[in-house]
Every structure is written in C-alpha cells, then in structure tokens.
N, C-alpha and C positions, 0 to 999 in steps of 0.2 A: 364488725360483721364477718362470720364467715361462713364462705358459698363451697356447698357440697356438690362435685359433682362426678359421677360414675365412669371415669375414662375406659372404662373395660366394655361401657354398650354401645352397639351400633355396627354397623356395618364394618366401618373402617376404623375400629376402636383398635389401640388405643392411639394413631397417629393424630384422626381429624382432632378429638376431643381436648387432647393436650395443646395443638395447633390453635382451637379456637380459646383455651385458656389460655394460652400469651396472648392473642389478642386481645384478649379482654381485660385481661388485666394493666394491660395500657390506658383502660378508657375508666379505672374503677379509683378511688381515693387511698389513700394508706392504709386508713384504716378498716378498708378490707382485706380479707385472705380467701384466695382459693386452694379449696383443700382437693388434690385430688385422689380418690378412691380407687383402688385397684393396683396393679402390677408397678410399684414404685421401679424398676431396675429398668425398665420400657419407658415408660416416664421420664425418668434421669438421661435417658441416651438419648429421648427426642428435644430434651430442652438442651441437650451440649450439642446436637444438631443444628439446632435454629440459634445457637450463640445466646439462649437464654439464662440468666440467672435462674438458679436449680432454688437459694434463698428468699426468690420474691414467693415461694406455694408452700402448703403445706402437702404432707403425702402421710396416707391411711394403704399398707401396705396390705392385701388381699390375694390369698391364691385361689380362686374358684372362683368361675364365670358362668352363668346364666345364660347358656342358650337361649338364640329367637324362637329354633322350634321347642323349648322344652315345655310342658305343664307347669304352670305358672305353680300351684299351691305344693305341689310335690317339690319344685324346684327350691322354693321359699324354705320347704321344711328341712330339705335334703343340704343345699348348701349352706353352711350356715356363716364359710369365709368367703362370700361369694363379694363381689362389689358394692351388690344393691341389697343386701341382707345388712353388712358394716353401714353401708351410708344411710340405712333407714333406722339403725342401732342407734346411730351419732344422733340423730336427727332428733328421735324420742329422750334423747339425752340429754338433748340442748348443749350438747357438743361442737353443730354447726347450727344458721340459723335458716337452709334452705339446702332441699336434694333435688336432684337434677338427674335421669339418665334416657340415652339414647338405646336403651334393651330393650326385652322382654317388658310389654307393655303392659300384660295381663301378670306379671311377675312385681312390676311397679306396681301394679294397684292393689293388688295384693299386700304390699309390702309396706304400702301407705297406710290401709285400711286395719293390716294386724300390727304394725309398729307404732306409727303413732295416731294411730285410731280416729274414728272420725268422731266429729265436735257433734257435743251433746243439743242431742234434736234431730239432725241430720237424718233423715230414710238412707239417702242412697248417696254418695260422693258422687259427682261427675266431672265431663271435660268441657270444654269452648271451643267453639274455632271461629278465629277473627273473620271477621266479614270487611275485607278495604270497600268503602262505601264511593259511587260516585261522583260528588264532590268535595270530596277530600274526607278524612275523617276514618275511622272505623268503628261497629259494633261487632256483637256475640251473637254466636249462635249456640243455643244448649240443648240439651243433650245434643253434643259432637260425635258418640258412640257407645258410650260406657255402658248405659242401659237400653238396651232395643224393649225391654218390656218393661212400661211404665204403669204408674200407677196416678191417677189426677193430684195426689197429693204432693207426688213428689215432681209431675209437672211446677207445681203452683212453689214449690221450693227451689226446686233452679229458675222461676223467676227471679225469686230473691237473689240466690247467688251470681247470675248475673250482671245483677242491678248494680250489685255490692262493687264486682269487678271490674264494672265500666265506669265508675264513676268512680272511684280510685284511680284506677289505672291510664284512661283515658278523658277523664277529667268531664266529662258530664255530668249535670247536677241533673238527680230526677230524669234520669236515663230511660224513653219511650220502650214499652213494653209490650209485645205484642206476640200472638200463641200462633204457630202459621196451622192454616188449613186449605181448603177446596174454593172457598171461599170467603168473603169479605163479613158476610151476614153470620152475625152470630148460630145462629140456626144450622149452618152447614158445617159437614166435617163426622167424622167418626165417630161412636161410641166413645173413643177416648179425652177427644179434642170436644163433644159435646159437655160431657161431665168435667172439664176441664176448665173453661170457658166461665162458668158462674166465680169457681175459686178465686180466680184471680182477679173476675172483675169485682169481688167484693175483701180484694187484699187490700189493705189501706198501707201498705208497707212498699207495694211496686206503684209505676205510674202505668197503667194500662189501659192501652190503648182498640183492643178489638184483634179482630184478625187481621192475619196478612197471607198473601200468597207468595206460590214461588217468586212470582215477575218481581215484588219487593225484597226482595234478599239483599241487593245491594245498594238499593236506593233509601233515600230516606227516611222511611216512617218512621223506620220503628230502630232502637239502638241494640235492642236484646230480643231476640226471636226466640222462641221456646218451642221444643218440641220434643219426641221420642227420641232415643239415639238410634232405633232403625232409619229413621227417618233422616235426622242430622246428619247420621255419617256414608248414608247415601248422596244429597245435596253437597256436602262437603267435598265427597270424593269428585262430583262429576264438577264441579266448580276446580280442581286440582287436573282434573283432565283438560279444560278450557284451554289451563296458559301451558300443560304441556303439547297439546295440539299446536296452538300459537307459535312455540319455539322449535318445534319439528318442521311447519312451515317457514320458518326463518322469519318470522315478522316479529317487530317491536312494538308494544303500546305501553306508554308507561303507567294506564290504570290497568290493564290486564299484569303486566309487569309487578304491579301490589300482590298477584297470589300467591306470589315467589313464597314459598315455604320458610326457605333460607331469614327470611325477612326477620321473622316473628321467633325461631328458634326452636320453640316448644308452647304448649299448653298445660295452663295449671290443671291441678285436680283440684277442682275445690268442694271445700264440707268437709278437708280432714283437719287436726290439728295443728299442723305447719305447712307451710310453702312446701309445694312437690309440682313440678315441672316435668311432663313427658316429652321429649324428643322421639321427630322422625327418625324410624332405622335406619333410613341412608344420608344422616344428618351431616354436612362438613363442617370445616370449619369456621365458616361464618354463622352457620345455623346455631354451633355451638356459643360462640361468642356472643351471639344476641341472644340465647337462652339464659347463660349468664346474667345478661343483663336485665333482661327482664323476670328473674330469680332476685337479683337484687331491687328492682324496684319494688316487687310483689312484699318484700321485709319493712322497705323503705315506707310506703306506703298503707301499712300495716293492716294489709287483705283480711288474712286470715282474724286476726284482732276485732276489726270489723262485722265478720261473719258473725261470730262467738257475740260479739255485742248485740247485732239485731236481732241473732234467736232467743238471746237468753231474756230481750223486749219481750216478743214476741210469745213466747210461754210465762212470765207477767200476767200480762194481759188476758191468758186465756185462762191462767187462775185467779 
C-alpha cells in the first residue's frame, strides 16, 4: 500500500506534516509506504532533523503550492506542479492507493472531483464529521459542509454513504439512520427535510430510523444523522467551539476531550473514486499521523469498493 500525502498543506506545512509522517509510520506494516508530495529538499532536512531515516518514505518532488486563500478551480488549472495537483495525478493513476492534504480544501475537492472523478451514480461527493457519542462509541454526521444546497435525492445518497462508512470503519452492522430536524414527528421540519423524509424511509438499502433533533447528536439513536451541509457545518463548528471553550477555561473532561480534532486527523470525501482525506488547516502532527492512519484504514477496509458495489446494486434494481 502506499499513502499519499500532501506535505506542502496546512498551516505549518511542511514541518507538522512530515513530523506526523514519522510518526506514523512507526505504527504502519512494511509493506506500506508513505510517499510524501511536495518540496523534497524541506522534507530531507526535517527527517535528518528528527534522526529519521530519509529510506523508510518515498518523495513526489513539487515546486508550486496551493494557497488557502487561492480560488480553488483557477488554482487547480493554473498550478499544475502544485502538491495536490501531482497527488491527485498519482492517485488517478493508481500510483498511490490514498491522498491526503491539510490545504486548500475547496482546491482538494476540486481536485478530487476533476482527477479521479466521482463513482458512477454519485450527485454530489460529500464530507463526515465524527460525532464521539456518549457512551462510548462514534457516528457521522453528513453533509459536514460540502453542499449547503441540497437537493432530497442527494440527502437520501449520503444516507447511503454514510452507512457504508460507519460500518466499515467503525464496525457497526445496519448502522441506525436518521435525518435531523425540528422535530421527532415525521411531519415537521422544512420543505427540504419534508421531501426528504419519504426517500429514505422507503430506502431498503439504509436502516432508518425517523427524525432526530439537535439534543440527539451525541447520544444514541441514531449512528448516521443526515442533513444539508449549511446545516452540518454549522452543528459541527459550534460542537468544535464547546471543547475549545472547555480548554480556554482550563477544564478536563475526557468525553468533551473526544472533540479534539487532533483525534480523528481528517475526513474522507466520499462518492469519489479513491480514498481522499481532508485535514484541518491548522492540522499538527498528531492530526497528521491519525489522518495517515485512518487513510490507510479507509484502503484496508475497502470504503470506497463498497460505495461502487452498493450503487452499482442499487441502479440494478432500478433497471
């Protein structure tokens, strides 16, 4: 296996990223390789820095970086030796077998969506964001932000994709399925969340279970909550504000301590072709390391494989 990942994004690129690539590659098998993408001569000086063998990685040498503020589609067309242009090269190439970067996040999806294309069926590719559940455990939350204007159908698709990734990845079978709204009653809730709401309770492909409200985000019901990404990555952020409130007051709790960013590393996009993992812009290097890791589980566990199998059910059936 080897894991693509974009040392030239991020905040503190390219120390953290290479930083969290030795780490992780302590915790991976032989026969994986981390290939790193971007400024090889940067790279080589931090790994004789930290006393790393330069021969345990491979290196994808790149001159042109991807600003956070740039225009993501101009950026894509314009650099074309940029980090995440080559790593999304390699990727449709099957060069590497998973991309990864802490950049230009609207540059990444881009870059996802025109290199190696999203899997036939797919409306709209989207993101996750892990939900640490009360006791113990986690689900998804979808649309995390990708698409603020949705459309029912593609609600009723990132059911699917969700489903798909939690019970892969987190090991629930028939992973509980539920659309959030205003309220519990099917009847309540938006124009969107109304027309919504039938789709999925007559998916024979999700387990669904009704609505849910905010108060349930972390608690049990439901393993996959669905919703707009206006909506997701509102909940999301103010759920990322909690534990940073938390730690500005100096206080420890170790189920608030689960929002830690750091934790989880990154989120997949899924609906495209291959494993693609976005990191936070101010990602270090633990964040890195567990993106890593969780890059190579998403191969291991053969996510995207998955996806591709259930739609290609899925449109079967509807011929």
């Amino acid at each position: 296996m080897k894991i693509g990942i974009d040392i030239m994004g991020g905040d503190f690129a390219p120390r953290e990223a290479v930083l969290g690539a030795i780490e992780a590659q302590k915790l991976i098998p032989a026969d994986c390789q981390i290939v790193m993408v971007g400024d090889e001569a940067q790279a080589r000086i931090l790994l004789t820095e930290f006393q790393c063998d330069a021969s345990l990685f491979e290196f994808v040498h790149t001159t042109e970086v991807i600003e956070m503020g740039e225009h993501p589609t101009k950026a894509i067309a314009s650099k074309k030796n940029s980090s995440i242009n080559v790593g999304f090269a390699m990727l449709a190439q099957q060069q590497i077998d998973v991309f990864m970067s802490a950049g230009n996040t609207g540059a990444v999806m881009v870059g996802a969506v025109f290199s190696v294309k999203q899997i036939e069926g797919v409306t709209r590719p989207t993101i996750i964001s892990v939900l640490p559940k009360l006791k113990g455990g986690f689900g998804v939350l979808v649309d995390a932000g990708t698409n603020a204007d949705c459309k029912p159908e593609m609600m009723n698709q990132f059911a699917i994709l969700g489903s798909i990734f939690c019970e892969a990845i987190y090991n629930i079978p028939k992973p509980k399925v539920a659309l959030m709204s205003v309220g519990e009653e099917k009847e309540k809730g938006n124009a969107l969340t109304l027309a919504t709401y039938p789709l999925l309770e007559q998916n024979p492909h999700i387990n669904f279970i009704g609505n849910v409200e905010g108060y349930n985000l972390f608690d049990e019901k439901a393993d996959v909550i669905v919703c707009d990404g206006f909506t997701g990555n509102i909940m999301m952020k103010v759920a990322q504000s909690i534990y940073k409130i938390m730690r500005k007051m100096g206080n420890s709790n170790a189920y608030f301590d689960r929002f830690n960013y750091e934790i989880y590393g990154g989120t997949p996009v899924l609906g495209v072709n291959a494993p693609v993992l976005i990191g936070h812009g101010i990602s270090n290097a633990e964040a890195f390391k567990n993106m890593i890791l969780l890059g190579k589980a998403m191969v291991e566990k053969e996510v995207t494989e998955k996806i591709k199998k259930e739609l290609l059910t899925i449109q079967s059936n509807q011929n």
